[in-house]
C-alpha positions as CSV (number, residue, x, y, z in Angstrom):
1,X,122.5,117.4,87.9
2,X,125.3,116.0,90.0
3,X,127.7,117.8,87.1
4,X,126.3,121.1,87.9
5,X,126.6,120.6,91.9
6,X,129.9,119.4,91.1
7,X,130.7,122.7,89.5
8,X,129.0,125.1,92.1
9,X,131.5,123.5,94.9
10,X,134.4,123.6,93.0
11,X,133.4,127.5,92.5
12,X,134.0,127.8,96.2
13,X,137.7,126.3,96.2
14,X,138.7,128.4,93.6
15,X,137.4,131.3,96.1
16,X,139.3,129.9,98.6
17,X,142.5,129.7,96.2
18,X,141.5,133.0,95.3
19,X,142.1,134.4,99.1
20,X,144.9,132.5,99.8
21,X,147.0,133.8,96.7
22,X,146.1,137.3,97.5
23,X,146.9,136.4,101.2
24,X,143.3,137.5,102.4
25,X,142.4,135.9,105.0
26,X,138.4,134.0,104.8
27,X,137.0,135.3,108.2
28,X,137.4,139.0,107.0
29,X,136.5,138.3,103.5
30,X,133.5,136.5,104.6
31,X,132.8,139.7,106.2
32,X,133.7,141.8,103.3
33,X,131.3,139.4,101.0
34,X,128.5,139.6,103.9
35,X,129.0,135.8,104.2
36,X,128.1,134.0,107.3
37,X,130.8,133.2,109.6
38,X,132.2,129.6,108.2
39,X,130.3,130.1,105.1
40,X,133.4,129.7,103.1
41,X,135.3,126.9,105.0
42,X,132.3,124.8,105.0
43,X,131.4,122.3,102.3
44,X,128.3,122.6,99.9
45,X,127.9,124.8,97.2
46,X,127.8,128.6,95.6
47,X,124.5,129.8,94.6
48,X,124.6,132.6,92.3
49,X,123.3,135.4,94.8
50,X,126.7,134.7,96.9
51,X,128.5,134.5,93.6
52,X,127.5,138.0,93.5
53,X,128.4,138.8,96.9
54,X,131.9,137.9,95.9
55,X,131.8,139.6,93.0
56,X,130.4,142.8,94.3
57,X,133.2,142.9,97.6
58,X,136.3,141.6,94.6
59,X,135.2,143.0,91.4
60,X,139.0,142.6,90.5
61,X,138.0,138.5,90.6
62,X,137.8,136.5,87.1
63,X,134.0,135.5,87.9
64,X,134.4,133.4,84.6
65,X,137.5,131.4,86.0
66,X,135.5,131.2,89.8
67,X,132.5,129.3,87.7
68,X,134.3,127.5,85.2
69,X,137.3,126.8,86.6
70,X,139.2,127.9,82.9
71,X,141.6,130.6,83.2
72,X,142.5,130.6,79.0
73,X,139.3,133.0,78.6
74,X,141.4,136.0,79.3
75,X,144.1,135.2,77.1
76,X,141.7,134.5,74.2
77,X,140.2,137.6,74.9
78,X,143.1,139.7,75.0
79,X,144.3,138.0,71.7
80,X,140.8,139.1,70.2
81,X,141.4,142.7,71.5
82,X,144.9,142.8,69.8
83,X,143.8,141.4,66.9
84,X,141.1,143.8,66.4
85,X,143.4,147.0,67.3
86,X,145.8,145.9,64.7
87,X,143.3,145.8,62.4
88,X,142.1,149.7,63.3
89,X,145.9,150.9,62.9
90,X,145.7,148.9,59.6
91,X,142.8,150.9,58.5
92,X,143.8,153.7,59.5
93,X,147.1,154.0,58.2
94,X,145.3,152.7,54.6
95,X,142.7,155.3,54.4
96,X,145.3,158.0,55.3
97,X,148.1,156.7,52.5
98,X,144.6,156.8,50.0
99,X,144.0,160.4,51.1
């Protein structure tokens, strides 16, 4: 349990990192998110309904690096997506030469 809650705080300072690379400042974000005043700059943890609050107000946000903290998920993902697309061409270009 105290691994989880662990987790859920961390969330909200990579929020806060979040904001502060993108030079938004928290007050208006916390009113862009619908968060109370302080919400952010207070301790505690991230449920998953403001999760979604965030989310919803930064869709551009990696909500898998905000909860896990692991920002490799995009690259693997984008090496699956070339991977795959070189493998279309591939069949493409043999089914055209057999035609």
């Amino acid at each position: 349990m105290t691994k989880r809650i662990d987790e859920r705080s961390e969330a909200k300072q990579r929020i806060r990192s979040y904001l502060k690379e993108r030079g938004i400042d928290m007050s208006a974000a916390e009113r862009r998110c619908g968060f109370k005043r302080g919400f952010l700059s207070a301790g505690g943890i991230v449920g998953s309904d403001k999760l979604a609050m965030f989310i919803e107000a930064f869709p551009e946000a990696d909500l898998y690096y905000i909860v896990t903290g692991d920002r490799d998920r995009q690259r693997v993902i984008y090496e699956d997506f070339v991977d795959d697309l070189i493998k279309l061409v591939t069949d493409l270009v043999t089914k055209k030469k057999l035609l």
